[in-house]
C-alpha positions in Angstrom: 179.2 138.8 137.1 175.8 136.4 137.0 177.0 132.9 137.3 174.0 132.2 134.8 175.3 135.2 132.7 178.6 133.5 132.3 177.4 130.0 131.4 175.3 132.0 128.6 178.7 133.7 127.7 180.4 130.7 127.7 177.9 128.5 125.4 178.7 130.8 122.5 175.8 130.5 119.7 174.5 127.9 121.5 173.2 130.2 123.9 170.5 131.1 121.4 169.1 127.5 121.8 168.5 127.5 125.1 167.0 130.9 125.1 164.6 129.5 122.4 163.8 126.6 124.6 163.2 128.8 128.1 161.3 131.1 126.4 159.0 128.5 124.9 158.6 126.4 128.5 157.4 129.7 129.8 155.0 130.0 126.7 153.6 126.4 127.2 153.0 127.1 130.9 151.3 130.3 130.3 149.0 128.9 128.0 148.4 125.6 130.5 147.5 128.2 133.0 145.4 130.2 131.0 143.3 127.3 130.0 143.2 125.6 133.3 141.8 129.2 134.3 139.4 129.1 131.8 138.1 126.1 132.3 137.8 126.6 136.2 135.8 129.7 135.3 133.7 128.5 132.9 133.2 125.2 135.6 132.3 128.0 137.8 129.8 130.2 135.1 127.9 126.5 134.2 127.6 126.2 137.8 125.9 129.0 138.8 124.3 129.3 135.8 122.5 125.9 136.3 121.6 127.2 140.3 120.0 130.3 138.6 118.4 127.6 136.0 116.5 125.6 138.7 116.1 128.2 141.3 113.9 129.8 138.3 112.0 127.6 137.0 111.0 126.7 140.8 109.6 130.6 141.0 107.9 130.2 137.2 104.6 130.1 138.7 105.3 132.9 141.0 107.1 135.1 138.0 104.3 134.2 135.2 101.1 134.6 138.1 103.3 138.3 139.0 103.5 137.4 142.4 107.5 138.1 142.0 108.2 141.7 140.1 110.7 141.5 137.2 113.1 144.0 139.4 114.0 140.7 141.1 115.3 139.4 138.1 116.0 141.7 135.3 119.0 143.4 137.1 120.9 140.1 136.7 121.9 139.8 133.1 122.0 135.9 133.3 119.0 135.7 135.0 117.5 137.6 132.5 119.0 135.3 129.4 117.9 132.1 131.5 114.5 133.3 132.0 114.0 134.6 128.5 114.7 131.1 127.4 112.2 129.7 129.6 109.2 131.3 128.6 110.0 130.9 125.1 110.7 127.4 125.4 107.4 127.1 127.3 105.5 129.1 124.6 106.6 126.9 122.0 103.8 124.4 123.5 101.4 126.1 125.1 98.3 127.3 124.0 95.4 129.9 125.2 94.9 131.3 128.3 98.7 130.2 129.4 100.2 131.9 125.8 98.4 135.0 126.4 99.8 134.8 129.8 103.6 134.3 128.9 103.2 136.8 126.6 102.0 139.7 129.2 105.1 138.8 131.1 107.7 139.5 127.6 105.7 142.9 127.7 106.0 143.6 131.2 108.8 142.7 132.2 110.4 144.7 129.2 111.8 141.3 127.1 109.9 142.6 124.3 111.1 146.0 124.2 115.0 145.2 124.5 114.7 142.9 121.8 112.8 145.3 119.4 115.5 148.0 120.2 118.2 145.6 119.6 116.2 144.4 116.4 116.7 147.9 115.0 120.3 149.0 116.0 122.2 145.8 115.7 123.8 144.2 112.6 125.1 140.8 111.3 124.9 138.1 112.9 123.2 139.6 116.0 120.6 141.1 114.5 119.5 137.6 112.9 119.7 136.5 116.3 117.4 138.8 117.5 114.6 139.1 114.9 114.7 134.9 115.3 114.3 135.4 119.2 111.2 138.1 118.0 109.7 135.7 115.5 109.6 133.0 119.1 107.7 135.5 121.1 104.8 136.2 118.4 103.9 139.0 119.8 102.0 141.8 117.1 104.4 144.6 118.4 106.9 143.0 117.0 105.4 143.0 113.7 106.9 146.3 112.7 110.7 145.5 113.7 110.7 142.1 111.9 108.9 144.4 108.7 112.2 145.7 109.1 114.6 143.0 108.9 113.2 142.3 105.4 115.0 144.8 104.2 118.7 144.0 105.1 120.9 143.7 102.8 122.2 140.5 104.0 119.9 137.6 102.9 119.9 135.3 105.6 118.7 138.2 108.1 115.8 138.8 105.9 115.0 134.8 105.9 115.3 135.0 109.9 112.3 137.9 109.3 110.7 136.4 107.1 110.4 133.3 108.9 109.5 134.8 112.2 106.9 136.4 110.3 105.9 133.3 109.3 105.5 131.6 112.8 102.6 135.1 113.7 100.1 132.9 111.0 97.7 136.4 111.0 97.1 138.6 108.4 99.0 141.6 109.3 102.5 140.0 109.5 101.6 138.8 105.9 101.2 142.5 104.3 104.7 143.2 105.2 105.8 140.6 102.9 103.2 141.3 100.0 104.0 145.2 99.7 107.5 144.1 98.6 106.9 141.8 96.6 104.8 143.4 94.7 107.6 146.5 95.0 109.7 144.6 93.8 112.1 145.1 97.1 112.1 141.4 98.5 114.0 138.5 97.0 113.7 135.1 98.9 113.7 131.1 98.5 110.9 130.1 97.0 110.0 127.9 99.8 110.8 130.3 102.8 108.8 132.9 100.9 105.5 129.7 100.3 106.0 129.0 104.3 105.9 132.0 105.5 102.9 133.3 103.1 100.8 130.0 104.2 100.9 130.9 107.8 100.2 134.3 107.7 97.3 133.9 104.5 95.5 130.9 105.7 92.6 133.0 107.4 92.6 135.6 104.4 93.4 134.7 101.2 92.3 137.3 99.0 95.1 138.8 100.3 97.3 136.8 97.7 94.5 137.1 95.1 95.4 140.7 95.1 98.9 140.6 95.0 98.7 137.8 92.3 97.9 140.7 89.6 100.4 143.0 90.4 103.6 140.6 90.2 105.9 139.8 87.7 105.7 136.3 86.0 108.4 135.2 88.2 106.6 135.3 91.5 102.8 134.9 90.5 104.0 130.9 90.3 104.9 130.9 94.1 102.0 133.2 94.9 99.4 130.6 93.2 101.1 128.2 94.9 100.3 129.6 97.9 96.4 130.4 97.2 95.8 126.8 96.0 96.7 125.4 99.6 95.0 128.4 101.2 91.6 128.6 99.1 88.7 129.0 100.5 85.1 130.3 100.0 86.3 134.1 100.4 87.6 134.2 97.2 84.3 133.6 95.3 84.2 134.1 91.6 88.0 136.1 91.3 89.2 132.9 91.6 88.1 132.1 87.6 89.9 135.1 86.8 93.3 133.6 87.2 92.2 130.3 85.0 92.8 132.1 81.8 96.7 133.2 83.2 99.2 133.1 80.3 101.6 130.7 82.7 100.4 127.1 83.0 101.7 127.0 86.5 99.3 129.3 87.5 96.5 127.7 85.5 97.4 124.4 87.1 97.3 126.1 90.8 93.8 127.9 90.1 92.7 124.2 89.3 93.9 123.2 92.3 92.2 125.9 94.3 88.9 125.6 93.0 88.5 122.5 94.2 88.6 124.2 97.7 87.1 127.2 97.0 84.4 126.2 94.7 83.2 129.1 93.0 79.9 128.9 91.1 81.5 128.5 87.9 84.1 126.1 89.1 82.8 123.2 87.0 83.1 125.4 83.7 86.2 126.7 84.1 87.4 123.2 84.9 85.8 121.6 82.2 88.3 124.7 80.0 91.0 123.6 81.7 90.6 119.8 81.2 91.5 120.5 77.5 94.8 122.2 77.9 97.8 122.1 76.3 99.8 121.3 79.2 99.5 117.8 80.7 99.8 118.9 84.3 97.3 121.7 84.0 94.6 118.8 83.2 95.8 116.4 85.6 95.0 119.1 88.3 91.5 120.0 86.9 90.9 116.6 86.5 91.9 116.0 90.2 89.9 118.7 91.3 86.9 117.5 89.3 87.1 114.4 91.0 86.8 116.6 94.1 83.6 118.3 93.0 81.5 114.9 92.4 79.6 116.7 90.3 77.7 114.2 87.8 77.6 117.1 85.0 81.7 116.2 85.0 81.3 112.9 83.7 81.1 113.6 79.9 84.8 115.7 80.2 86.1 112.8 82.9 85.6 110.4 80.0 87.4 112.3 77.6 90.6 112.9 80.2 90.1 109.0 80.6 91.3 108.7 76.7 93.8 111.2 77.5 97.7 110.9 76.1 99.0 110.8 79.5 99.0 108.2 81.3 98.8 110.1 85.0 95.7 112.1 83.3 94.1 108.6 82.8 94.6 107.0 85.9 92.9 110.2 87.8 90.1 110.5 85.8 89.6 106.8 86.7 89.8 107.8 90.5 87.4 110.6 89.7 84.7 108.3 87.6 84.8 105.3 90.3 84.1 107.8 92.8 80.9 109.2 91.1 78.2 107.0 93.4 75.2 105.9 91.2 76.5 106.5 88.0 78.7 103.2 87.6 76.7 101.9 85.0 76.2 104.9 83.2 80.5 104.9 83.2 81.0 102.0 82.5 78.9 101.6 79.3 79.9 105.1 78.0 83.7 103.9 78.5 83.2 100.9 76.5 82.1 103.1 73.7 85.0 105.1 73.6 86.8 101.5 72.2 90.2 102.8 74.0 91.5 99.8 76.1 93.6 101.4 78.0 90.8 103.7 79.2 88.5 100.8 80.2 91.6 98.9 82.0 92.3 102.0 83.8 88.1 102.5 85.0 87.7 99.3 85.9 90.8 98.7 88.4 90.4 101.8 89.5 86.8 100.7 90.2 88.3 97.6 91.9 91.0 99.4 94.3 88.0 101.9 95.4 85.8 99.3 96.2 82.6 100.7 94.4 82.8 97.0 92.6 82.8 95.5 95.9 79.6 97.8 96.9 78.2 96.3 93.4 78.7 92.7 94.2 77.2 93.1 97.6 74.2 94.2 95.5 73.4 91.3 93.9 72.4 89.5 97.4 69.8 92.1 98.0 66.6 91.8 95.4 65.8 95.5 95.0 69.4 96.4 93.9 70.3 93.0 92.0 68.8 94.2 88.4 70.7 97.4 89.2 74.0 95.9 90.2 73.8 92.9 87.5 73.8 95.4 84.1 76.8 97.2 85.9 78.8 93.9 86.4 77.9 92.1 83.3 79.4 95.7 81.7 82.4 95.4 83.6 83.0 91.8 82.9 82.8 93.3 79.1 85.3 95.9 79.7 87.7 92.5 81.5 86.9 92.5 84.6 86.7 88.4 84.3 88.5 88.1 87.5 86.4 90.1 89.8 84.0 87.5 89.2 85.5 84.5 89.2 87.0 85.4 93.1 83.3 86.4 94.0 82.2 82.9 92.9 85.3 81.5 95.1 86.0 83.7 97.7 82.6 85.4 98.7 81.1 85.0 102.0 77.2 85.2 100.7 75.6 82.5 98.9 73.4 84.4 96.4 76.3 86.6 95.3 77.9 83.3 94.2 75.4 81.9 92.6 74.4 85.1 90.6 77.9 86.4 89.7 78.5 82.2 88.3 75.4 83.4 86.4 76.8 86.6 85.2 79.6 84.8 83.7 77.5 82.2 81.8 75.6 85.2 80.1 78.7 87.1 79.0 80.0 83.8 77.3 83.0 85.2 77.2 86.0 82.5 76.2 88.4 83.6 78.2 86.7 82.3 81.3 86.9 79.1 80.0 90.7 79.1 80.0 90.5 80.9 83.3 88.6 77.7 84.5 91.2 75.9 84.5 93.5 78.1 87.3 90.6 78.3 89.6 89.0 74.8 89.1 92.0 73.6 91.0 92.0 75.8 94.2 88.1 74.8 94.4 87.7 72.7 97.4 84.0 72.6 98.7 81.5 70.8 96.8 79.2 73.6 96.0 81.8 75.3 94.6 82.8 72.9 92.6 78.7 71.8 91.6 78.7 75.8 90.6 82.2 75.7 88.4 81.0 72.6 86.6 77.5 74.0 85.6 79.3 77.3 84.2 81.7 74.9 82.1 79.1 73.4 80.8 77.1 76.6 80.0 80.1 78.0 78.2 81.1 75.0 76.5 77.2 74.6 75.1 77.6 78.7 74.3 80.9 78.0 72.2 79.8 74.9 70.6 76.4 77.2 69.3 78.7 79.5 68.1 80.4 77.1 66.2 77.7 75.5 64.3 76.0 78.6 63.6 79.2 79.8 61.5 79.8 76.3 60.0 77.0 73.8 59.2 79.3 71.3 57.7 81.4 71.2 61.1 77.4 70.9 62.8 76.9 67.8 60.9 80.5 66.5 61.6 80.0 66.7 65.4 76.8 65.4 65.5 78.2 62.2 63.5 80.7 62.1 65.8 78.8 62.0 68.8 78.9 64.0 72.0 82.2 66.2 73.3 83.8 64.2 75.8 83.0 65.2 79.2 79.0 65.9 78.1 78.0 63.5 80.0 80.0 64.8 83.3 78.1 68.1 82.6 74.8 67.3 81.3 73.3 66.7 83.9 74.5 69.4 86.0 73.6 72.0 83.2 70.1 71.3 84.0 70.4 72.2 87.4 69.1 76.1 87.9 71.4 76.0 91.1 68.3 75.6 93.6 70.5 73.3 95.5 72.9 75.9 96.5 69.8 77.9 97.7 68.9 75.1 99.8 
């Protein structure tokens, strides 16, 4: 008998034990040889694989130029991965002559053909695969298989064709999508659906205008979406059509468009949708108003400037200040309106633009001073008192100084009088300062007029009491017309 088969006989049930354990070692050391196989082979596959790599991309030229046949290379299934990646990678980034070129070597070389026959027999997670390797090449014979993959059942295959789709940007890979939508047949994100449309509609967008009518109300949102990023002069006077649509998201995007199409009756469909009901359809027409610069605008621009919302305000202050010419006209026509906010809204928008700053400059220049004086003394109205009182400190000419210290003595306004007092102190030169105290003293005079004019007994009291303390600081600077300054 076995000596082994003895000891086994002898060990009773503990026998089993030691089977268990062998058996085990033997399983531990066939899998430690299976993986140190594995990884030899695979240390092997990387290697050549990165030989084949270089040796390549050295013949690239060679390959793209067809000096070297694709019989050297296509017969080798690695080669023919390795390269495949290549000249995708490369036409990623390249552009004319050499894109046209890497694509004539997908078509010749038969690329292109193995992955449109494996775009239209393979399924799951290979087919996506493939129609993504299809969108790279952007070749138009693909256009057909990628149609295609719209139609599979699983969803993220038909967002791998959709969005290869998407990388062609030309009209034809963008009917595809269109004819089911407007079937009914295609149901995607919203935003893979927007990205892919965009690219493919940019250089045609009538294309959308059509399919916009035939859609249910669930769609015609993305698709006017799409045509307000994409609008152009093609669409001519259809575009108005779609500003009477019953959804306000599609009112909102024909705003939007017109502002890039411009239609001839862009302003008056604008001005229509500047008084609807929903606040975000008039903040785009007023945006897109703004857009136009069309002085005609200005009378519905001042009604959005009175508007409830306070984002509808603040654009149609961007639109107003941008309105070149017209800032006096504004201005005063806002101050009528008596809305405060509305005024505080013009003017800093007026400020951050720099039209006031254009203004100012004005006043050095004698042909444009008249001009730029009624718009600033209207703005100081409106509460612009600081624009002014910087100018006086902080401008570099001398006549803009002097005239906007002017400005403020004719709007005798006494708020600048307590404002004085904050900018008095961070007056340094003596000019400035000679121009601070003549304006006190023209303001002071101006609120002491005032005073006596509404009560002749206090009149009487002040003159018995003498001059205000500190007259004789200012009187004799009041009399000075600023010539000095000049000089």
């Amino acid at each position: 008998m076995n000596p082994i088969t003895r000891i086994v006989e002898l060990m009773g049930p503990a026998s089993y034990v030691v089977q268990a354990l062998v058996a085990s070692l033997i399983g531990a050391a066939v899998l430690l040889a299976f993986i140190m196989g594995r990884r030899a082979a695979r240390r092997r596959y990387f290697g050549h694989r990165d030989e084949r790599t270089q040796a390549l991309r050295r013949q690239l030229p060679d390959i793209l130029a067809g000096r070297i046949l694709p019989e050297a290379w296509r017969r080798d299934p690695l080669d023919d991965r390795i390269l495949e990646e290549i000249l995708l990678d490369r036409l990623e980034l390249a552009r004319g002559e050499e894109a046209e070129q890497i694509r004539s070597c997908l078509r010749i070389s038969g690329l292109l053909d193995k992955r449109v026959h494996q775009a239209r027999r393979r399924r799951g997670w290979r087919r996506l695969h493939t129609l993504v390797m299809l969108g790279r090449m952007r070749c138009p014979e693909a256009i057909p298989a990628l149609a295609e993959g719209l139609d599979d059942e699983n969803e993220q295959t038909a967002i791998a064709a959709a969005r290869g789709l998407g990388r062609y940007a030309m009209p034809e890979a963008g009917e595809p999508i269109l004819e089911r939508l407007v079937l009914g047949r295609l149901r995607l994100p919203a935003n893979v659906l927007q990205t892919a449309l965009y690219h493919c509609c940019r250089d045609r967008p009538s294309m959308l205008l059509r399919a916009l009518q035939f859609t249910d109300d669930k769609l015609r949102p993305v698709l006017a979406r799409v045509l307000a990023e994409t609008a152009s002069a093609e669409l001519g006077e259809d575009l108005v059509l779609i500003a009477s649509d019953p959804l306000p998201e599609v009112r909102a995007s024909a705003a939007r468009a017109m502002a890039g199409a411009r239609p001839r009756l862009a302003l008056a469909a604008l001005q229509q949708l500047a008084a609807d009901a929903e606040w975000f359809v008039r903040l785009r027409a007023v945006v897109a108003l703004g857009m136009l610069q069309d002085a005609r605008s200005i009378p519905v621009l001042l009604e959005t400037l009175c508007d409830p919302n306070r984002f509808v305000r603040l654009r149609s202050a961007a639109a107003l200040s941008r309105l070149e010419g017209h800032e006096e006209e504004v201005l005063m026509r806002a101050i009528e309106t008596h809305d405060r906010y509305a005024l505080q809204a013009l003017v800093g928008e007026m400020q951050r633009s720099g039209a006031m700053l254009a203004v100012l400059n004005g006043l050095a220049d004698a042909q444009r001073r008249e001009h730029s004086r009624r718009i600033l003394l209207a703005a100081v109205r409106a509460g612009a008192l600081r624009l002014l009182l910087d100018a006086v400190l902080h401008h570099a000419h001398w006549r803009v100084r002097t005239q906007a210290a002017r400005l403020l003595a004719e709007s005798q306004d006494p708020e600048v009088l307590r404002l004085l007092r904050f900018y008095t102190a961070e007056t340094l030169r003596p000019r400035d300062r000679l121009i601070f105290v003549w304006l006190e003293g023209k303001l002071q005079a101006a609120a002491r007029r005032e005073i006596d004019s509404f009560s002749p007994v206090a009149s009487e009291q002040s003159r018995a009491a003498g001059p205000v303390p500190g007259a004789k600081e200012h009187a004799p600077v009041a009399g000075v017309s600023l010539v000095r300054e000049k000089r």
